[in-house]
Structure formats: structure tokens, C-alpha cells
C-alpha positions as CSV (number, residue, x, y, z in Angstrom):
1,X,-64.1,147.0,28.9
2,X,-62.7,150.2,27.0
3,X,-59.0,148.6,28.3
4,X,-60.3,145.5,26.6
5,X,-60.6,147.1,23.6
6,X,-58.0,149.2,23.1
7,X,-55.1,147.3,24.9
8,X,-55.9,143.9,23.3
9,X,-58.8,143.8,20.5
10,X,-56.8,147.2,19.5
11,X,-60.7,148.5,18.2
12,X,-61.9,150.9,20.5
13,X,-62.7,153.3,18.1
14,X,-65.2,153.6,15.6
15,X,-62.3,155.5,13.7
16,X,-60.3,152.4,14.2
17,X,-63.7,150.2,12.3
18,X,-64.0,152.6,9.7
19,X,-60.2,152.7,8.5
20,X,-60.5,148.9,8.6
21,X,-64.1,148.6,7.1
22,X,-61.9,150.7,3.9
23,X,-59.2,149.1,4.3
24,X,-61.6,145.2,3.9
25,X,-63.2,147.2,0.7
26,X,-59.8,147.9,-0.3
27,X,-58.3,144.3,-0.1
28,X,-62.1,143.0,-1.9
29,X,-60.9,145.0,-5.0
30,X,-57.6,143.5,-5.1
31,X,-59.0,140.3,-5.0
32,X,-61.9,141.0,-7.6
33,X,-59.3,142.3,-9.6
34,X,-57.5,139.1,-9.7
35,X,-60.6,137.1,-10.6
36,X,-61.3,139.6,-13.5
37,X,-58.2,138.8,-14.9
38,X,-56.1,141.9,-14.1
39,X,-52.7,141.2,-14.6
40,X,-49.9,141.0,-11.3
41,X,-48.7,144.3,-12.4
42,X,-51.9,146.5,-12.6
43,X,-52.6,144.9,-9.6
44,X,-49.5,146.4,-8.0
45,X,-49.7,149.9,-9.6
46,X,-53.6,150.0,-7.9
47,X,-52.2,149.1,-4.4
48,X,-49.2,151.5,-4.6
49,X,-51.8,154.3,-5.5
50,X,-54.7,153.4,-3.2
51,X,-52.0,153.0,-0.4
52,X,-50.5,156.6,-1.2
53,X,-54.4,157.9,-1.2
54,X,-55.0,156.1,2.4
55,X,-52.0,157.0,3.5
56,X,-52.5,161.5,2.8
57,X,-56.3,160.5,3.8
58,X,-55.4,159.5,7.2
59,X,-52.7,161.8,7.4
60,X,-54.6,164.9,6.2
61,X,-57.9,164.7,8.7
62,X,-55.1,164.1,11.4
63,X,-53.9,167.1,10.5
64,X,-50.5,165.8,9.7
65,X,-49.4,164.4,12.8
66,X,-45.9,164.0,13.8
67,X,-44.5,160.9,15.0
68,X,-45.1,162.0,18.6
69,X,-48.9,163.4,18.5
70,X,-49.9,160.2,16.5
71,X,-49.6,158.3,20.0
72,X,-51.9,160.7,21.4
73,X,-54.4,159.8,18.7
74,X,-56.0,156.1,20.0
75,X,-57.4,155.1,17.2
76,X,-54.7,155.8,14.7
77,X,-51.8,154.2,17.2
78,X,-54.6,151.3,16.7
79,X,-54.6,151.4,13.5
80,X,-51.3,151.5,12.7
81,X,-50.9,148.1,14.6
82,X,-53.0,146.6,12.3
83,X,-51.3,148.0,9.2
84,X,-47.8,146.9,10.9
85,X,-49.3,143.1,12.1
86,X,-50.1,142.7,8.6
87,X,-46.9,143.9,6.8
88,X,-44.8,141.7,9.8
89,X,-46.6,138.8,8.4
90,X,-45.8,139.0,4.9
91,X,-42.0,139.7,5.7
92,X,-42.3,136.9,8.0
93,X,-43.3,134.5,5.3
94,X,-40.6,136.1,3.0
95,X,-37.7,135.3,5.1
96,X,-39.1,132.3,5.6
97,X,-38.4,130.8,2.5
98,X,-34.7,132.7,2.5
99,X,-32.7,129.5,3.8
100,X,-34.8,126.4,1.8
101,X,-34.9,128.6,-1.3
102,X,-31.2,129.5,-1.9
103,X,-29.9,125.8,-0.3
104,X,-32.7,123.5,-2.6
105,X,-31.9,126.5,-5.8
106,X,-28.5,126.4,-5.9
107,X,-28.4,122.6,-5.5
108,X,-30.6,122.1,-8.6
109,X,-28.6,124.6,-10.3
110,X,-25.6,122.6,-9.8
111,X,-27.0,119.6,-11.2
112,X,-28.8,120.4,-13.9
113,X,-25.9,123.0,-15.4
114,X,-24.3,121.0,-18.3
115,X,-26.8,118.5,-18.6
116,X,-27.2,119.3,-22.4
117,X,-24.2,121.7,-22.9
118,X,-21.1,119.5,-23.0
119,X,-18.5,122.6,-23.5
120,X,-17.0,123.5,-20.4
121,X,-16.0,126.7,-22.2
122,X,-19.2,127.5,-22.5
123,X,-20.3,126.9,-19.2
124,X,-17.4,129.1,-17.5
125,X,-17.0,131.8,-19.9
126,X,-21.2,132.2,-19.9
127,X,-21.3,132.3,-16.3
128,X,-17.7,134.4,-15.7
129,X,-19.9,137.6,-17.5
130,X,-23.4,137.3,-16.1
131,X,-21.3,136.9,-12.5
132,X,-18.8,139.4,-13.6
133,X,-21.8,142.4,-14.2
134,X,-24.1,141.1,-11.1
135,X,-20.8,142.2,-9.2
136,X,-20.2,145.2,-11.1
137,X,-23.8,146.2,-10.3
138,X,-23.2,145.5,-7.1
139,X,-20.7,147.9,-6.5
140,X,-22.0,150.2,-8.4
141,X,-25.4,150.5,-6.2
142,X,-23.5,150.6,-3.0
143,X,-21.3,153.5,-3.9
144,X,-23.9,155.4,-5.1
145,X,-26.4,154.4,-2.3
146,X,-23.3,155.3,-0.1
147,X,-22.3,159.1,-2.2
148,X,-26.0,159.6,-1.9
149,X,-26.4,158.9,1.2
150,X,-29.8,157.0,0.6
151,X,-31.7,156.0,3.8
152,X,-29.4,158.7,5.9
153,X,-32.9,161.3,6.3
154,X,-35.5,158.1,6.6
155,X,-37.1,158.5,10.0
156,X,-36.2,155.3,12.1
157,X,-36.2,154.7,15.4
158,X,-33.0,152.5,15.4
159,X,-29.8,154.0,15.3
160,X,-26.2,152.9,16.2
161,X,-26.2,148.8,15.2
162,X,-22.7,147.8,14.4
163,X,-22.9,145.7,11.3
164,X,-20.5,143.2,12.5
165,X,-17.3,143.1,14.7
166,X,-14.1,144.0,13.3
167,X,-12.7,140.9,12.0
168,X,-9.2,140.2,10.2
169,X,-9.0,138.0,7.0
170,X,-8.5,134.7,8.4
171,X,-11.3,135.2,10.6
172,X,-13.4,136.3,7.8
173,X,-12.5,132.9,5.3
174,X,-13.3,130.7,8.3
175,X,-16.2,132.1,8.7
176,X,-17.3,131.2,5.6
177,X,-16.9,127.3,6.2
178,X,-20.1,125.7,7.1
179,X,-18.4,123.6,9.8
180,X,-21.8,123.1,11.6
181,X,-24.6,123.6,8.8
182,X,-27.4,123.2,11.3
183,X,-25.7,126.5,13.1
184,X,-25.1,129.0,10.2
185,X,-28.9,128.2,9.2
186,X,-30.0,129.2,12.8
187,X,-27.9,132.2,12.5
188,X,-29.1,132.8,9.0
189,X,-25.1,132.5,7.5
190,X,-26.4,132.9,4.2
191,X,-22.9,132.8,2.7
192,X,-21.8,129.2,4.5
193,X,-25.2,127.6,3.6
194,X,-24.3,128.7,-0.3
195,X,-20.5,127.0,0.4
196,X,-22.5,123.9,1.7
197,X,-25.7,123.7,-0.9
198,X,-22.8,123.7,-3.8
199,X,-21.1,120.8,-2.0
200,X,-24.3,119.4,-1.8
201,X,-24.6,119.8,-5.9
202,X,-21.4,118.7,-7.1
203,X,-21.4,115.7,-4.8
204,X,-25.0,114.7,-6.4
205,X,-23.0,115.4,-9.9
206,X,-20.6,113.2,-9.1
207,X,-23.1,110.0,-8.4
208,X,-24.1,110.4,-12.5
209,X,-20.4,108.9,-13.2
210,X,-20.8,106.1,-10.7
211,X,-22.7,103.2,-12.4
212,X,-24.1,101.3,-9.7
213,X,-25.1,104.6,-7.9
214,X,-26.5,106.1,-11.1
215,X,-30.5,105.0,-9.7
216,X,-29.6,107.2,-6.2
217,X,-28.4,109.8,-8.4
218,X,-31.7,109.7,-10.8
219,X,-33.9,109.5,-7.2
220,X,-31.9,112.2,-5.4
221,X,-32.5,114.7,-8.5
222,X,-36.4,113.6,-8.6
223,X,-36.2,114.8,-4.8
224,X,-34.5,117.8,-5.4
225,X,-36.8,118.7,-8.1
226,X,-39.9,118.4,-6.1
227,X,-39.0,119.9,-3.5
228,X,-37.6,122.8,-5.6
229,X,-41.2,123.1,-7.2
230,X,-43.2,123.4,-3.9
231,X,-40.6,125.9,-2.7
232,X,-41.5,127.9,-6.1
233,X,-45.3,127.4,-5.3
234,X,-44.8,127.8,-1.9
235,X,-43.1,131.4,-3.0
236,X,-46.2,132.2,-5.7
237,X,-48.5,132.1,-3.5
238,X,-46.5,134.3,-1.3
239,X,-46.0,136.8,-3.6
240,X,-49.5,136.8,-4.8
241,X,-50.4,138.4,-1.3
242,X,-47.8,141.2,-2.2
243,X,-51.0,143.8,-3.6
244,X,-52.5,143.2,-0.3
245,X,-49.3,144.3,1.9
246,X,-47.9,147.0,-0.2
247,X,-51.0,148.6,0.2
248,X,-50.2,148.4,4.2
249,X,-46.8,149.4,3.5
250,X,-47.4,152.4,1.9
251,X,-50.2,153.9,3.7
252,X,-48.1,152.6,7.4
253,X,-44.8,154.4,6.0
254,X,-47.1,157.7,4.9
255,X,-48.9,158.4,8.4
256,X,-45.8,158.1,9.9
257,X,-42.9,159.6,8.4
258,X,-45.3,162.3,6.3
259,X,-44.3,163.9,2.8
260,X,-40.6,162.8,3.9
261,X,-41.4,159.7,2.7
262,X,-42.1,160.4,-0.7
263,X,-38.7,162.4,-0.7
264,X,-36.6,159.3,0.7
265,X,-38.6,157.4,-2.3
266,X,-38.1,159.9,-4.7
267,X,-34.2,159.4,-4.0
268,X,-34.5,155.7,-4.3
269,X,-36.1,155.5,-7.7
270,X,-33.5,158.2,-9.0
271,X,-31.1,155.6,-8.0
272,X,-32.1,153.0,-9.8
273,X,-33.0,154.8,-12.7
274,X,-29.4,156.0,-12.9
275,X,-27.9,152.2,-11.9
276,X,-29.8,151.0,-15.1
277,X,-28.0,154.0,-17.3
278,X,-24.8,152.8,-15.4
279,X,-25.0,149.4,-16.5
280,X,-25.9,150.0,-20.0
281,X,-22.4,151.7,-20.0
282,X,-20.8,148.5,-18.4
283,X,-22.1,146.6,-20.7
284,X,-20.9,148.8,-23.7
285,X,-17.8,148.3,-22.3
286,X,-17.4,144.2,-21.7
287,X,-18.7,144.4,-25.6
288,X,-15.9,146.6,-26.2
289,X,-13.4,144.8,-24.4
290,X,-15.0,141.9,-27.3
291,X,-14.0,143.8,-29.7
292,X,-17.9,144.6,-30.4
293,X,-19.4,148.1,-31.4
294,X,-21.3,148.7,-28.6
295,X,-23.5,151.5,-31.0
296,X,-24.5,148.4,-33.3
297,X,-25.2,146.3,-30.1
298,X,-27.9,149.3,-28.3
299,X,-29.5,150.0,-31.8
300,X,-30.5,146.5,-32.6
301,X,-31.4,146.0,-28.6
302,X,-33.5,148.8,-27.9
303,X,-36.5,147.1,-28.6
304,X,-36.1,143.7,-26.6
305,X,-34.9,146.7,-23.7
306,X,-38.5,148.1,-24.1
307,X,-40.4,145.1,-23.8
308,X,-38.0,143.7,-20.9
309,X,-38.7,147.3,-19.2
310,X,-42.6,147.5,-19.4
311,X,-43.4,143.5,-19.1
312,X,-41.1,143.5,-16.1
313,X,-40.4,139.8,-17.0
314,X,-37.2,138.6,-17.7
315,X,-38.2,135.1,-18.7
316,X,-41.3,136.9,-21.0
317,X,-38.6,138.4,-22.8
318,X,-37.0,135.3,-23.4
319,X,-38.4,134.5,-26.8
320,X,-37.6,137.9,-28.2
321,X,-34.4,137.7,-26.9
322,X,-33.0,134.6,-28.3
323,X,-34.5,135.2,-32.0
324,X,-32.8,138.9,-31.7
325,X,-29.4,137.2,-30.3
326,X,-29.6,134.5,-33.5
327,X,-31.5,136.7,-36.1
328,X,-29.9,140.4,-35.7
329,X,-26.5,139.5,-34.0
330,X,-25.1,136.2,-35.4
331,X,-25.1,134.7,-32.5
332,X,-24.6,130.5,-32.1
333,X,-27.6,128.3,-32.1
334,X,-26.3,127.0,-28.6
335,X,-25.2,130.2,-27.0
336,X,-28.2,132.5,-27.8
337,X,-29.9,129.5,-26.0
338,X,-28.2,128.9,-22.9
339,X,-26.6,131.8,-22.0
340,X,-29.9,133.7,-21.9
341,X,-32.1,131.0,-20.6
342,X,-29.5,130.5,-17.2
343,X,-29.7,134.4,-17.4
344,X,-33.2,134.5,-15.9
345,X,-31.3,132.7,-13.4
346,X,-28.9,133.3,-12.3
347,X,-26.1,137.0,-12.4
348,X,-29.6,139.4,-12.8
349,X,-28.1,143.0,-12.9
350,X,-30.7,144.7,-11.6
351,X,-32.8,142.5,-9.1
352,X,-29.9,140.5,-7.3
353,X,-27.3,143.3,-8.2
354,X,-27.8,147.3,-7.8
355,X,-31.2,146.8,-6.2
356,X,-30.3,144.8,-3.2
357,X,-27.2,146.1,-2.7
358,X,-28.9,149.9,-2.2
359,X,-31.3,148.3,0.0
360,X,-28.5,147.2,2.2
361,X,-27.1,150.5,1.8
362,X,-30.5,152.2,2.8
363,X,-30.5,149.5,5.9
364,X,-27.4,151.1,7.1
365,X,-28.3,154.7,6.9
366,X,-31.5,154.5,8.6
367,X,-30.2,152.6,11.9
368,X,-26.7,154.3,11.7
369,X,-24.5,151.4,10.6
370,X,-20.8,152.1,9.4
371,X,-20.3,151.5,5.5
372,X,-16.4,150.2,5.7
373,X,-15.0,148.2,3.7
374,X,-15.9,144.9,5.1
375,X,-19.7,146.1,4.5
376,X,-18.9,146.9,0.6
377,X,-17.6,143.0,0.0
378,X,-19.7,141.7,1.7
379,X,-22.4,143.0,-0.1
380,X,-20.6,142.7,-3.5
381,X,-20.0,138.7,-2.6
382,X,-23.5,138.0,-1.2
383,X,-24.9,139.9,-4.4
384,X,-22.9,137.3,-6.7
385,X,-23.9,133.8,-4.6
386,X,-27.4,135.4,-4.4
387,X,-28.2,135.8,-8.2
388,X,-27.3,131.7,-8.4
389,X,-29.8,131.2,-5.4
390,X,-33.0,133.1,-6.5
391,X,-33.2,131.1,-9.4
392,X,-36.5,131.8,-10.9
393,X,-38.4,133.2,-8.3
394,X,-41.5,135.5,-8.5
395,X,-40.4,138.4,-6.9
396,X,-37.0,137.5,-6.9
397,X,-35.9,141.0,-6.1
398,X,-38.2,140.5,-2.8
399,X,-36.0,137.4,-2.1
400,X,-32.9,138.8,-3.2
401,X,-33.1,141.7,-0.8
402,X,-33.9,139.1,1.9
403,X,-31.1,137.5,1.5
404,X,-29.1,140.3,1.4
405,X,-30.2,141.8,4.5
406,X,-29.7,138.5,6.4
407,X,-26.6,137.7,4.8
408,X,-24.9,141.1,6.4
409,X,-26.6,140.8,9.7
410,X,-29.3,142.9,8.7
411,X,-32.5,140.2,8.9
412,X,-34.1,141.8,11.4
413,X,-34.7,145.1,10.3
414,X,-36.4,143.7,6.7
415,X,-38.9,145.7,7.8
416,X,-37.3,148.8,7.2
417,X,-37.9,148.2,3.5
418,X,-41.5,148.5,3.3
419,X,-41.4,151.7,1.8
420,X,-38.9,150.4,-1.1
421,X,-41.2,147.4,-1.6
422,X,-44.3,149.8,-1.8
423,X,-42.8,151.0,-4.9
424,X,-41.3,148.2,-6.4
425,X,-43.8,148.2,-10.0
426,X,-41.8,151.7,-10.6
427,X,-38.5,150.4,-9.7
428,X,-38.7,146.9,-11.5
429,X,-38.9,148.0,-14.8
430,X,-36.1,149.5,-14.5
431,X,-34.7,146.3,-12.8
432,X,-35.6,143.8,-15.5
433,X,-34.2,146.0,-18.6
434,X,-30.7,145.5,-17.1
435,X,-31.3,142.0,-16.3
436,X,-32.1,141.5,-20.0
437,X,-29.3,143.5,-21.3
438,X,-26.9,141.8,-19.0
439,X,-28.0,138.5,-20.3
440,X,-28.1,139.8,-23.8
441,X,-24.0,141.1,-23.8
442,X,-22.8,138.3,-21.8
443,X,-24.6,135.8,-24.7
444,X,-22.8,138.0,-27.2
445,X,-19.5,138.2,-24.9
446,X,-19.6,134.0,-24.8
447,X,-20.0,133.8,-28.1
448,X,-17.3,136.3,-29.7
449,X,-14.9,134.1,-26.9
450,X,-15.7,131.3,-28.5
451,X,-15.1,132.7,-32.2
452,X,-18.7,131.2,-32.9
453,X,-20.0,134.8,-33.2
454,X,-21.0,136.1,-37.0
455,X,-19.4,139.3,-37.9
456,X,-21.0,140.0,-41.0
457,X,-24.9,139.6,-39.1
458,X,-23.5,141.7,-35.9
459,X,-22.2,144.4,-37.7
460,X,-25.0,144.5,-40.3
């Protein structure tokens, strides 16, 4: 009976019933919480704090096990299965969503871009700058996730996966051509399934022009639409169980890596923290390369910064944004519009950018994969077609990181990144400022391009 227990029903302990009688107690606040009215964010600062106090709980009457006396502790090898079942099944419903999200997003994007906007100078100089930071950012997160050496003292059992075979550049481009769709799905080919959702798009586009095909066109985009709204509430409610995991992650990552944990984490934050700084300096410098003062910009930005940085909502920001574009900056009616509106879509600095390229950075440290040069385009390319295919998603850095992971051949260590999603409230303010800024100077970068910008109000 006692090998009943332990072996299957994993609750042969009273130990084991009391960490998950607190842990039930635990979740029941969360979820009252929610019904009080507490917003997402408060939610996730209480689960990141209860996790870390479960977490040095557990760890401190254990006496702070190492990773080989925990499995001669039953009830807390127990437990720890039911921490890790639970955080398995939230990353499993993640990366379930990666390939219908960025194929049915990316499709939409395609044919609704240019719907209203006419200019197709808009349209490409708008997107060459949010694209042109996203891979800026990109770079800039792997080199310093790579001269930090982020992930290299995480404690993981995995070490010595090869990221991919060596390849030359031939092989490389053809393997970017979805010539069997239904196989670079299965094989999570994030790139080829990007090449054929923009197909897709601009073959829909092209039904518009076509009179008697204009009614498939209208039904096609109806389609496309729904479908794009129950991935998005299909995604909501995923990310609405995020409070409940990341209290799982954290306390799971605690009792079994110890106070190194909070050093690896430590290192993270720093990172982004100093990827944000980076890219206010990038974006100084496409202003400059305007011919904007870059002084004037960060003065009369500052405050649509703070409120990007502690609402953590790019599109909440969007209001503010667009009057501060128009009222302080002399920006065009149409450009302050458009450019940030797709900029909550699409080339985000910070969550499709730095972030997920230091996750894939962290990845490789922890299960001892080479960072070569193939790695560091990769990530920079899958960073770019990513920001396009997360197109306003809650949690979009989630997704982003997702996709990132799979793209490079990484899917099936996602895992690895519950301790960066345990602290992703600290992290995403710093994540969203950039976002907003990088919307803010490509608007302004569009604009002074197109000579619609107003001197006299920017420099004011």
C-alpha cells in the first residue's frame, strides 16, 4: 500500500498533504484575489513572493538540502513532482499555441496592414525602424547574455546538446523553404512556417484586386479574424493561470538549486535592466542619424517611459503616447497613429527583442550548447519574424520566448525558464519602457523621413 502511495498517488507523507494543503490555500488566494478585483500584476508580484517564501520554507526545515539528499527526503522528491506536473502543464499549453499563433498572426497582419494607410512609404519606412531596433535588441541581449555568461552557473542536469549540425549557407536558405508545411510544423520550423503564413497573407491580399473573387476575399478575412480571436482568448485564459504556476516555479527552482538561484536571477534582471539603458542609447542614435536632438526627444518622453515602465502595458500607453507624439513632438496626424498602434505589434524591443534572445542565451549555458555564429543569426532573425507573430498577445514575452526556443531547436528544454518566468513582473517593466520608446523614435524616425515632422513643436 505504502508503494501505492508513494510510487503512484506520490502522497505518502503527511508532509507531502500539508505542503499541498498550503500550497491549495495558496492558489485560493490567487483566485480570491482575482474576484476582488486585484489587478494581473499585483497578482503576479504576490505569487513571485509567496513562491520565494515556500520555496526558503521548505528549503530551511530541510535544512538546505542539496540536489542529492533531496532524493533521500520522500516526501519532498513527492512534492517536487507535483510542483514540476504543474509547471509542465502550463509550458505545455504555452507551446501549444506557438505554431497557430504566429501562422493565424502574421497572416492577419499581412492583410490588414494598409487597409487605411495608402502610402507605401509609410508602411516600409515605419516598419524598416521598429524591425531595425527589435534586431538591434537582439544582438544586443545575446552578446551580453553571451560576455556574461548568463545561465553558465544554473544547476541543470543537461549538458552537451549541440544546437544544430554545422550547416553551410545554401543548406541554411533551403532550409528556410517550407517545401512540406505539414513537416516544418511537426518539427516546430518556426522560421519556414513564418515564410509560408506571409505567403498565405499576401496571396489573400491579392484576392481584394480581383472583382469576382473580392466575396472569397471578404469570407477568408472574416475566417481569419475569428480564428485569430479565439487564438487570443484561447491565449488569455492561458496566461490568466500564469499567478498559479509561477508560484510553482519559483518555490520548484528554490528547493532545488538553493540561494544560487536567486544569484542566476539576480544576473538576469541586471541584464535586462542594462538592455533597457542600451536601447535608450540606440534609440538616441536612429534619432540622431534623423537629424533629431535626442536630449529634446528623452526630456519630453520621460514621462510616457514611466507610465510604459510601471503599467507594463504597451497598448495602455497607447493613448499617452500618440497625444505626446502629436502634441509635444510635431508629429503627423497619420504617423503618430499608425506607427505606434502596429508598434504594440509588432518590432517590441524589449519582449520579442533582448528578452528572448537572453533566454536563448541562458538555454545554451545551462545544457552546454555552443554560442557560434550560426546560434547569434539565428536568434537575431527569429527575434525579427517573431515580434510580427506575437501580435498582441497577453504575455507576449511568454510566447515570444517560446518561439524562440523552438525556433533554434531549443523547444524542449522551455522548462529551463521557469526561474526567468517566476520573475517576469520585475523584468517586464523594464521590457515594456523599451517597447514604448522603440515605437515612440521609430514614429518620430517615419515622420522626419517623410519631411511631415514639425521642427518648430520638436525642438520646442
Amino acid at each position: 500500500m505504502n508503494n501505492f502511495l508513494h510510487n503512484f498517488l506520490l502522497l505518502s507523507s503527511w508532509q507531502t498533504w500539508l505542503s499541498l494543503a498550503m500550497l491549495g490555500i495558496i492558489f485560493y488566494a490567487i483566485y480570491k484575489m482575482k474576484k476582488a478585483g486585484v489587478n494581473f500584476s499585483m497578482r503576479m508580484l504576490f505569487s513571485l513572493l509567496i513562491g520565494l517564501v515556500l520555496g526558503f520554507l521548505i528549503q530551511y526545515f530541510c535544512h538546505y538540502p542539496t540536489k542529492e539528499e533531496i532524493k533521500s527526503i520522500s516526501w519532498l522528491v513527492e512534492f517536487q513532482t507535483w510542483l514540476a506536473f504543474i509547471n509542465s502543464a502550463f509550458i505545455g499549453l504555452i507551446k501549444m499555441l506557438v505554431i497557430p499563433l504566429i501562422s493565424i498572426s502574421i497572416i492577419k497582419v499581412i492583410m490588414d496592414i494598409g487597409k487605411d494607410i495608402k502610402i507605401s512609404s509609410l508602411l516600409s519606412y515605419s516598419i524598416f525602424w521598429l524591425l531595425l531596433s527589435t534586431a538591434i535588441a537582439a544582438s544586443i541581449g545575446v552578446f551580453l547574455g553571451w560576455y556574461f555568461e548568463v545561465g553558465a552557473f544554473f544547476n541543470s542536469s543537461i549538458q552537451g546538446r549541440e544546437i544544430r549540425e554545422v550547416a553551410n549557407i545554401t543548406q541554411i536558405f533551403l532550409g528556410l523553404i517550407p517545401s512540406n508545411i505539414i513537416d516544418s510544423m511537426s518539427k516546430d520550423n518556426i522560421i519556414a512556417v513564418v515564410i509560408f503564413a506571409f505567403f498565405i497573407g499576401f496571396g489573400a491580399r491579392a484576392l481584394h484586386k480581383q472583382e469576382n473573387l473580392q466575396e472569397s476575399h471578404q469570407i477568408f478575412s472574416k475566417m481569419i479574424n475569428a480564428l485569430y480571436q479565439i487564438i487570443m482568448n484561447i491565449a488569455d485564459f492561458i496566461m490568466s493561470l500564469m499567478p498559479y504556476a509561477v508560484v510553482c516555479m519559483i518555490a520548484n527552482v528554490l528547493i532545488s538549486n538553493g540561494f544560487s538561484a536567486i544569484k542566476t536571477a539576480g544576473l538576469f534582471i541586471g541584464l535586462i535592466y542594462l538592455c533597457m539603458l542600451i536601447m535608450f542609447l540606440v534609440h538616441f542614435l536612429m534619432l540622431l542619424s534623423a537629424g533629431l536632438n535626442p536630449i529634446t526627444y528623452a526630456k519630453k518622453a520621460f514621462p510616457v517611459w514611466l507610465f510604459a515602465f510601471s503599467s507594463r502595458s504597451s497598448v495602455g500607453t497607447l493613448p499617452l503616447n500618440i497625444t505626446t507624439l502629436q502634441n509635444k513632438f510635431g508629429v503627423s496626424s497619420s504617423v503618430a497613429n499608425f506607427v505606434p498602434s502596429i508598434g504594440t505589434t509588432m518590432g517590441l524591443n524589449g519582449c520579442a527583442g533582448y528578452f528572448p534572445a537572453l533566454a536563448a542565451v541562458f538555454i545554451a549555458y545551462s545544457i552546454g550548447a555552443p554560442i557560434d555564429f550560426n546560434f547569434i543569426v539565428m536568434v537575431v532573425l527569429i527575434a525579427v519574424l517573431g515580434s510580427i507573430g506575437i501580435a498582441g498577445v497577453p504575455g507576449s514575452a511568454t510566447m515570444a520566448a517560446s518561439i524562440m526556443l523552438t525556433g533554434i531547436g531549443f523547444g524542449e528544454y522551455f522548462g529551463l525558464l521557469t526561474l526567468i518566468l517566476a520573475i517576469d513582473p520585475i523584468i517586464d517593466m523594464a521590457r515594456t519602457a523599451s517597447n514604448v520608446s522603440g515605437a515612440m523614435s521609430a514614429a518620430l524616425c517615419t515622420d522626419k523621413n517623410l519631411k511631415l515632422l514639425n521642427k518648430e513643436i520638436y525642438n520646442s
